[in-house]
N, CA and C atoms as a LAMMPS dump frame, in Angstrom:
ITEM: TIMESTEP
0
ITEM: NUMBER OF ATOMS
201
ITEM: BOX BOUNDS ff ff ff
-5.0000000000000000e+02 5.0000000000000000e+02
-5.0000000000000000e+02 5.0000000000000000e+02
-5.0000000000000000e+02 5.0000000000000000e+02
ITEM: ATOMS id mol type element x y z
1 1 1 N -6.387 5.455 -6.981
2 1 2 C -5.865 5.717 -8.297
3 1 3 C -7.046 6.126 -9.172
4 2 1 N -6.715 7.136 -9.711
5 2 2 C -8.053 7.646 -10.754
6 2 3 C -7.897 7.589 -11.795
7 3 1 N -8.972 6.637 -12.657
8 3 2 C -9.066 6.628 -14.422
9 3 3 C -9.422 7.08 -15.027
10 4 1 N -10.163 8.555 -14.362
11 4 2 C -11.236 9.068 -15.172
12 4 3 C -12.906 7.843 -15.092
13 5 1 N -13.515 8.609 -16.019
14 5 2 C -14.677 7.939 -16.012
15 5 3 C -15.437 8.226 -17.558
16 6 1 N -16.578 7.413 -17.406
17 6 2 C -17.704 7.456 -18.783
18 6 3 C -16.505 7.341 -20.163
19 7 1 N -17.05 7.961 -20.939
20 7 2 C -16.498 7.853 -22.356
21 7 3 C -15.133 8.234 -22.025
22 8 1 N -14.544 9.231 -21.031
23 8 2 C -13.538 9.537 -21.381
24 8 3 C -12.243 8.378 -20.178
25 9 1 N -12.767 7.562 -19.52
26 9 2 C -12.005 6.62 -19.017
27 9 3 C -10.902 6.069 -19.936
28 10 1 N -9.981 5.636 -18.663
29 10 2 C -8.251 5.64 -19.144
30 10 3 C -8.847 3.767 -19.836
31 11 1 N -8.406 3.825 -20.741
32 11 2 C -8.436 2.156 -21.753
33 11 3 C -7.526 1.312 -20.851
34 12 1 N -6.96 1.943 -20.42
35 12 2 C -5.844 0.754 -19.847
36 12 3 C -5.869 0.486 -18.038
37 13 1 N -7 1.159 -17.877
38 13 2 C -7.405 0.876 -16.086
39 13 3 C -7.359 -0.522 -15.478
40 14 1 N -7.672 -1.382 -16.479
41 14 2 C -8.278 -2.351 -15.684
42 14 3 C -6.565 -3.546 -15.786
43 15 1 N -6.134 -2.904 -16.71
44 15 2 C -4.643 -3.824 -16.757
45 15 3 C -3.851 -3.446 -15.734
46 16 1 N -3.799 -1.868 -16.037
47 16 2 C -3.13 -1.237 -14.485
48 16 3 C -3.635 -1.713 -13.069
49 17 1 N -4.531 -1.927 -12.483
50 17 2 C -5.14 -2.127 -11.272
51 17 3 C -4.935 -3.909 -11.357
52 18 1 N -5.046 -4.695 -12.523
53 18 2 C -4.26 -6.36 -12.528
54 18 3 C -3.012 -6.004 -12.404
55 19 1 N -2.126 -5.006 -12.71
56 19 2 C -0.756 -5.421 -12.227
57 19 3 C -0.673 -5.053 -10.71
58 20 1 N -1.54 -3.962 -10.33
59 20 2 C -0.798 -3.329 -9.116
60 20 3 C -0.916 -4.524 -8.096
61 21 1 N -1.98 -5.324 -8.526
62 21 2 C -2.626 -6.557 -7.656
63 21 3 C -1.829 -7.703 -7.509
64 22 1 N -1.409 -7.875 -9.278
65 22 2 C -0.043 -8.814 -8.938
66 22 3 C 1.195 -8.367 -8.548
67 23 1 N 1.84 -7.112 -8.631
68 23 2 C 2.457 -7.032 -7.829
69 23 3 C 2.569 -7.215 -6.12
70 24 1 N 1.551 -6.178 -5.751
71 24 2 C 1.074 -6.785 -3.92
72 24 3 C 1.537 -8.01 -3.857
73 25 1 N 0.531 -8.857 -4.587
74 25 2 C 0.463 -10.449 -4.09
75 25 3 C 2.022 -11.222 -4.432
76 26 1 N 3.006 -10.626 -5.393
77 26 2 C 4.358 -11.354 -4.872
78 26 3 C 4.926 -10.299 -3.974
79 27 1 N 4.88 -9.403 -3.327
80 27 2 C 5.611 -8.606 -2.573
81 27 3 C 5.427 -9.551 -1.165
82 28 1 N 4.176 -9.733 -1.094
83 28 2 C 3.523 -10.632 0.259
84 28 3 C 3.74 -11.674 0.415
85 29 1 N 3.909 -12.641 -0.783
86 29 2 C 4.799 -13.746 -1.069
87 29 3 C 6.142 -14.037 -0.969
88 30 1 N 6.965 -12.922 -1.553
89 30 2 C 8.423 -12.903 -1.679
90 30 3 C 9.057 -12.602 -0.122
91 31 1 N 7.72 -11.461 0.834
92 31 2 C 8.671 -10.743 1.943
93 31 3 C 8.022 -11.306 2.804
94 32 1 N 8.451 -10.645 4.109
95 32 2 C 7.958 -10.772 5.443
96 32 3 C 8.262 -9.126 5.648
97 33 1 N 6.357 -8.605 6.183
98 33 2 C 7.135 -7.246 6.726
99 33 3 C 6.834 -7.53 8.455
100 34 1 N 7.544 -6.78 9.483
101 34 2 C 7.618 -6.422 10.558
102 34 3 C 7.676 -4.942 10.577
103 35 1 N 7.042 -4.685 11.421
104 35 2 C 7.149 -3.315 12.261
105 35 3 C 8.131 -3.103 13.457
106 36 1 N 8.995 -2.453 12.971
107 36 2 C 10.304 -2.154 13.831
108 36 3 C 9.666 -1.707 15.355
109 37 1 N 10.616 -1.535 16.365
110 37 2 C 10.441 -0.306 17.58
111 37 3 C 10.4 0.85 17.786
112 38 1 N 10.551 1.318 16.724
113 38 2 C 10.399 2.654 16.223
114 38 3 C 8.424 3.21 16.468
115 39 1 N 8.55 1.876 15.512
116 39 2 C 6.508 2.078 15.187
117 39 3 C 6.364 1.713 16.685
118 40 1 N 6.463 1.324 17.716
119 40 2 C 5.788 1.291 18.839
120 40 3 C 5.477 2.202 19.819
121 41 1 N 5.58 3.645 19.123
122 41 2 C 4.926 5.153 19.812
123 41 3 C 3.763 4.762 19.419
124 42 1 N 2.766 5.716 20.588
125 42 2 C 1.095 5.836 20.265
126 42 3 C 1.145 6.291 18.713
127 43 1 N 0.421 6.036 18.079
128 43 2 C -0.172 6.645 17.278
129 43 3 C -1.758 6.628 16.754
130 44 1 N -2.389 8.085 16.133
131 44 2 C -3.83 8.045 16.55
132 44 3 C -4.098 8.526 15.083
133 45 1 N -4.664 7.989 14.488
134 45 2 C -4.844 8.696 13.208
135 45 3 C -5.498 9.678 13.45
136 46 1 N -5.315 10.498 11.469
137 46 2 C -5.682 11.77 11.314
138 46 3 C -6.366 12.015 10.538
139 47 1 N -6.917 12.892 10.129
140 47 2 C -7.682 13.065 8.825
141 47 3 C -7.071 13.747 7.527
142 48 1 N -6.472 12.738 6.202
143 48 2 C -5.802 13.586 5.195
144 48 3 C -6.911 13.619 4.151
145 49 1 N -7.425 14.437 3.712
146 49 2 C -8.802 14.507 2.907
147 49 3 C -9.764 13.386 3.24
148 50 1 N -9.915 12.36 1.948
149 50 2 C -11.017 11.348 2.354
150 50 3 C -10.446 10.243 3.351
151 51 1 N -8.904 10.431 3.555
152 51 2 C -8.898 8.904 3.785
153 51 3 C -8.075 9.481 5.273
154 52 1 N -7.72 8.195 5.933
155 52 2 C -7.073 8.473 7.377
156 52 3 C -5.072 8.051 7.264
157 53 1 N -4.679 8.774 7.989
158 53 2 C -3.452 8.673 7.947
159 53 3 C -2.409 8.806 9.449
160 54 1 N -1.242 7.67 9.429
161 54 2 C -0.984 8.277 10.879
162 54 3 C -0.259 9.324 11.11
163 55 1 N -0.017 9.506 12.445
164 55 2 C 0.596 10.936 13.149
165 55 3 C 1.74 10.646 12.943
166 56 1 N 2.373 9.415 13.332
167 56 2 C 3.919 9.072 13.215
168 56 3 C 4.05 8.313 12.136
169 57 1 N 5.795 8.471 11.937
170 57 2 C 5.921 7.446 10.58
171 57 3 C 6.199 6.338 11.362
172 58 1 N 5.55 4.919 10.423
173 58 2 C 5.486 3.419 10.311
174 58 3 C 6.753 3.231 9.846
175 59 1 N 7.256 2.536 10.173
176 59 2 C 8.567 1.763 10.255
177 59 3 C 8.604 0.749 10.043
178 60 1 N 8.994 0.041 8.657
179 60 2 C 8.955 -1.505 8.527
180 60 3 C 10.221 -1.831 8.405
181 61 1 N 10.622 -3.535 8.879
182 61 2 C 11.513 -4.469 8.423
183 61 3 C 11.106 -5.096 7.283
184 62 1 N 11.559 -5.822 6.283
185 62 2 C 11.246 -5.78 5.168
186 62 3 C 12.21 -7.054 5.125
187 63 1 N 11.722 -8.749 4.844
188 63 2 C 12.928 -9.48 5.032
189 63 3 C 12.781 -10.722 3.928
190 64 1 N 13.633 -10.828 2.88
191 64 2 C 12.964 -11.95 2.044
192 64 3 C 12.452 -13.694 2.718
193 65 1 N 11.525 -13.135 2.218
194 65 2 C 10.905 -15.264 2.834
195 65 3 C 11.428 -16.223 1.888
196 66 1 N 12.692 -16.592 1.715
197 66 2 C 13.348 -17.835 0.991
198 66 3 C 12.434 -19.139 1.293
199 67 1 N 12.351 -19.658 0.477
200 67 2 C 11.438 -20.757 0.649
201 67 3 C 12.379 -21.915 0.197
């Protein structure tokens, strides 16, 4: 996620990047993910600009953790 930088940085970066964080952390709390049978083809990553990405799509189960 990009804020810009120096003088002209976004004012509100650092609230944005605390929510995205609290969000994660109840998503991981609230769920349980699994990886379906689907995701169990090879897959080999790739190169999408800086970062790596896979060949096939990931397939999750997604299941609330009632506590």
């Amino acid at each position: 996620m990009s804020f810009g930088a120096g003088s002209r940085r976004c004012i509100g970066a650092a609230l944005a990047v605390y929510e995205m964080k609290l969000i994660l952390a109840r998503l991981l709390r609230g769920f349980q993910f699994r990886l379906t049978p689907a995701s169990d083809r090879p897959n080999h990553p790739r190169r999408r600009g800086f970062t790596l990405g896979p060949t096939v799509p990931v397939c999750l189960q997604v299941v609330s953790a009632q506590r």
